[in-house]
N, C-alpha and C positions, 0 to 999 in steps of 0.2 A: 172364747179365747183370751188370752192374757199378753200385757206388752210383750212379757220378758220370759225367757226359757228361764230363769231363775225365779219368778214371781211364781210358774206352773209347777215348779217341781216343792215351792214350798208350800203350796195350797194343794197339791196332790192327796189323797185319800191311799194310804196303805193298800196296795195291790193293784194299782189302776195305773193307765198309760197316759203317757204323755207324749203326743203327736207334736215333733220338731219341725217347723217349716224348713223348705227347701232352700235357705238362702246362707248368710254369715250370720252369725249370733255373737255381737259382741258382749261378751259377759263380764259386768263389774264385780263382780265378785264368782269367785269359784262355786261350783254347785256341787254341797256338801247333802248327800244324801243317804237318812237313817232310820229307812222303810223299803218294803218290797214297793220297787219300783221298771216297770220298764220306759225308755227312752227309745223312741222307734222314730228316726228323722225320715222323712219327703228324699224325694232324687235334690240335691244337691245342699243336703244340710249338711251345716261347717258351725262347731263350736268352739271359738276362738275366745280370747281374753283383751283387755285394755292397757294399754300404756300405764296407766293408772288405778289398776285393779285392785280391790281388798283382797287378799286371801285369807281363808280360814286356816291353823297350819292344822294338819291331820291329829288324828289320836297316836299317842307312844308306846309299842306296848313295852309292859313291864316284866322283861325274863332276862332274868341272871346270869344265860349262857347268850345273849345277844345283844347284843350293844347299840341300839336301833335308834337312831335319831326320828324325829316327826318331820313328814314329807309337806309338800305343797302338790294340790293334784288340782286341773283344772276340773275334773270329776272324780271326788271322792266317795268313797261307798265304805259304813261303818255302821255299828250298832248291830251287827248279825243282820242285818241289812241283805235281800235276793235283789240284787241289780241287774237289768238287762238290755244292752245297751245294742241298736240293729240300726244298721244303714248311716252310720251318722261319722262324720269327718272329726275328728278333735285335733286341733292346731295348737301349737306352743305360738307364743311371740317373743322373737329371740331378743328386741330387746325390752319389752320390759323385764324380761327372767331375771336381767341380772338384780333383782332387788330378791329373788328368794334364792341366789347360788348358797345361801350360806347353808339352809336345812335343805334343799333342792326339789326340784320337782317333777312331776310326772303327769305323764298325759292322763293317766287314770292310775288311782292310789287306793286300795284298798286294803283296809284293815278289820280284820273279824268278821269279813263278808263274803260272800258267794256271787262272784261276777261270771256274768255270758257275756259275751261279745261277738255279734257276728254280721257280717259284710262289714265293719270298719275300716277307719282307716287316722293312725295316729302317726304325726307328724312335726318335723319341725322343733322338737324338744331338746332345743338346745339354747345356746347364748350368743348374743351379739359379737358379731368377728365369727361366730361358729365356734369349731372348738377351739376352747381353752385351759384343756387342764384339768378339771373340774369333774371330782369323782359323784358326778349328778348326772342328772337328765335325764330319764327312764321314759319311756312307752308306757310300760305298765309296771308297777310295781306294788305287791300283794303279799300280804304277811295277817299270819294268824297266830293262834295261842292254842286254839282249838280247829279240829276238821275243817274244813271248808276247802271250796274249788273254785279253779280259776279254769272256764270253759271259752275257748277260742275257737270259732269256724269264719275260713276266710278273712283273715285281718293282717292287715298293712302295718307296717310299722318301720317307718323311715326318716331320715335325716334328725338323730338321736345324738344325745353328745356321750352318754357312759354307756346304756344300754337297753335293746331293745325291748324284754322281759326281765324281770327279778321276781321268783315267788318263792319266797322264804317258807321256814319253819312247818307250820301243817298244811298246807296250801297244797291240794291235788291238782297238777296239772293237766289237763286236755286239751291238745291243739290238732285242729284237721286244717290242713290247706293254708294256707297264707303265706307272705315272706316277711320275712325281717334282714334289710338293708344297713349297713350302716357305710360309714364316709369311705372303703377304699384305705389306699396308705395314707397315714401322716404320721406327724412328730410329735403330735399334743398328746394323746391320750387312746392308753388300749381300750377297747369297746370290747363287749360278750353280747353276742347274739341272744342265747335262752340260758339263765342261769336259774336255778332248780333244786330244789332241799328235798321234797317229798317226794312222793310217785308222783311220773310222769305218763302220759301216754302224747307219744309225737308221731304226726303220717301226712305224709304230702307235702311236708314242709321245705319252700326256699330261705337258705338263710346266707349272706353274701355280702363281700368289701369287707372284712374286719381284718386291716393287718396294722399294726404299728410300728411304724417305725421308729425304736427306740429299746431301751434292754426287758422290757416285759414282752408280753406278747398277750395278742386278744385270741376268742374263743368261738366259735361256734355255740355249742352247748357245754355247757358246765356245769358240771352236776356236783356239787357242792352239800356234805351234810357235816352236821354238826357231831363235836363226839355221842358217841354213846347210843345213836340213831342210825337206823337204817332206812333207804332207799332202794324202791327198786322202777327202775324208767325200760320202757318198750317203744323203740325208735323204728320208724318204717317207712322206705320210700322217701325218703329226705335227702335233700342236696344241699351241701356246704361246699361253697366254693369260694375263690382269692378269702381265703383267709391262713388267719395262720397256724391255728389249734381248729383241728372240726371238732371233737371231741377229747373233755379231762375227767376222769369220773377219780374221788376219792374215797379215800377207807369210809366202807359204810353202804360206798353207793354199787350198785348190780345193774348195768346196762346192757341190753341186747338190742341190735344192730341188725336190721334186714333189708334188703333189697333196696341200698342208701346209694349216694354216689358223696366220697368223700375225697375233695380237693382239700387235704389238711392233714396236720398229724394227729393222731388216735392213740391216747395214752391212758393209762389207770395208774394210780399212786396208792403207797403208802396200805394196800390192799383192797384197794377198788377191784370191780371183778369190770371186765369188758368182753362181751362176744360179739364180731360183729360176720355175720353167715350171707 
């Protein structure tokens, strides 16, 4: 065994686990990971950070129709990197964050990588005082240049300050089961429950509290693509409720809708296609 969940995942051998003990795992620096790796934590593992943590900031990618800053994630996953992340708690600490609000951060950051996730639970990714404004603080947020997926079963994801998923550009989405929560009303800033550029497949999913009080408005799902791209997402069995958009699909993107329960309004723009049966 090794002190540190960061000592084990850097002496890890390409394709081998690493067993997280069941306790809090205060990590001095963020675990920046750029190998097939899975992370499989005990009943009660919790991957938290320091008052005084290093962070690595993530890689940037470099595309002309996306203006993408470089995140901070307390679990990064990069290099074409298969990450697989089971049973395991990842906590923000709301106030050291505010030393990374400027490029912001994420419970898990993935860049040109293939993440699973499943029983997790991410949380807490926000800033001291809570919200404030601050077009940051993701659950997950995943971005590619090329193919890759972002696999979700069973995963938490609560007390967010911007939003609870982001997977941009070629990032395939799968989620079964889980919710994604965020604050309820307030005045600081609209939240997006699942926001989504490529194919999507969603089923089972609670997603719930995103209203703002103020002239935007937050989302449920957001199906977001860029010009010149197309999207097609397959939504099932899903519940969006107190929010204030359940669904926005835009030009590009094709969303069908099945046997959903939707507390919110359901729109396509600008030639978005939407069915929802």
């Amino acid at each position: 065994p090794y002190a540190t969940v960061e000592e084990a995942v850097e002496n890890a051998t390409d394709g081998s686990t690493v067993t997280v003990a069941g306790k809090v795992h205060v990590l001095n620096k963020n675990l920046v990971i750029d190998k097939d790796l899975t992370l499989k934590g005990e009943d009660g593992a919790v991957l938290t950070f320091a008052d005084n943590a290093t962070f690595t900031e993530g890689p940037k990618l470099n595309l002309s129709t996306e203006g993408l800053a470089a995140y901070y994630g307390i679990v990064t996953a990069t290099s074409n990197a298969k990450v697989t992340l089971e049973n395991l708690t990842v906590q923000g600490n709301v106030k050291a964050a505010a030393s990374y609000s400027h490029s912001g951060y994420a419970a898990v950051y993935a860049v040109n990588a293939d993440v699973t996730m499943t029983d997790c639970v991410l949380k807490d990714i926000t800033f001291e005082g809570h919200l404030k404004g601050m077009q940051t603080g993701f659950g997950i947020y995943a971005v590619a240049d090329s193919s890759k997926t972002l696999t979700l079963d069973n995963v938490v994801i609560e007390n967010f300050n911007k939003a609870g998923i982001v997977a941009r550009n070629a990032i395939e989405l799968d989620i079964k089961g889980g919710r994604v929560t965020g604050w309820g009303k307030n005045k600081y800033i609209c939240q997006n429950g699942i926001q989504f550029e490529g194919k999507a497949t969603i089923t089972g999913t609670v997603i719930s509290d995103l209203v703002y009080d103020g002239e935007n408005d937050s989302v449920a799902l957001y199906n977001v693509v860029r010009d010149g791209t197309t999207s097609t997402s397959t939504i099932q069995n899903v519940t969006c409720s107190n929010v204030d958009y359940a669904i926005i699909v835009y030009a590009g993107g094709t969303m069908t809708v099945t046997d959903s329960t939707l507390d919110g309004e359901a729109h396509a723009y600008d030639g978005g296609t939407l069915t929802i049966q």
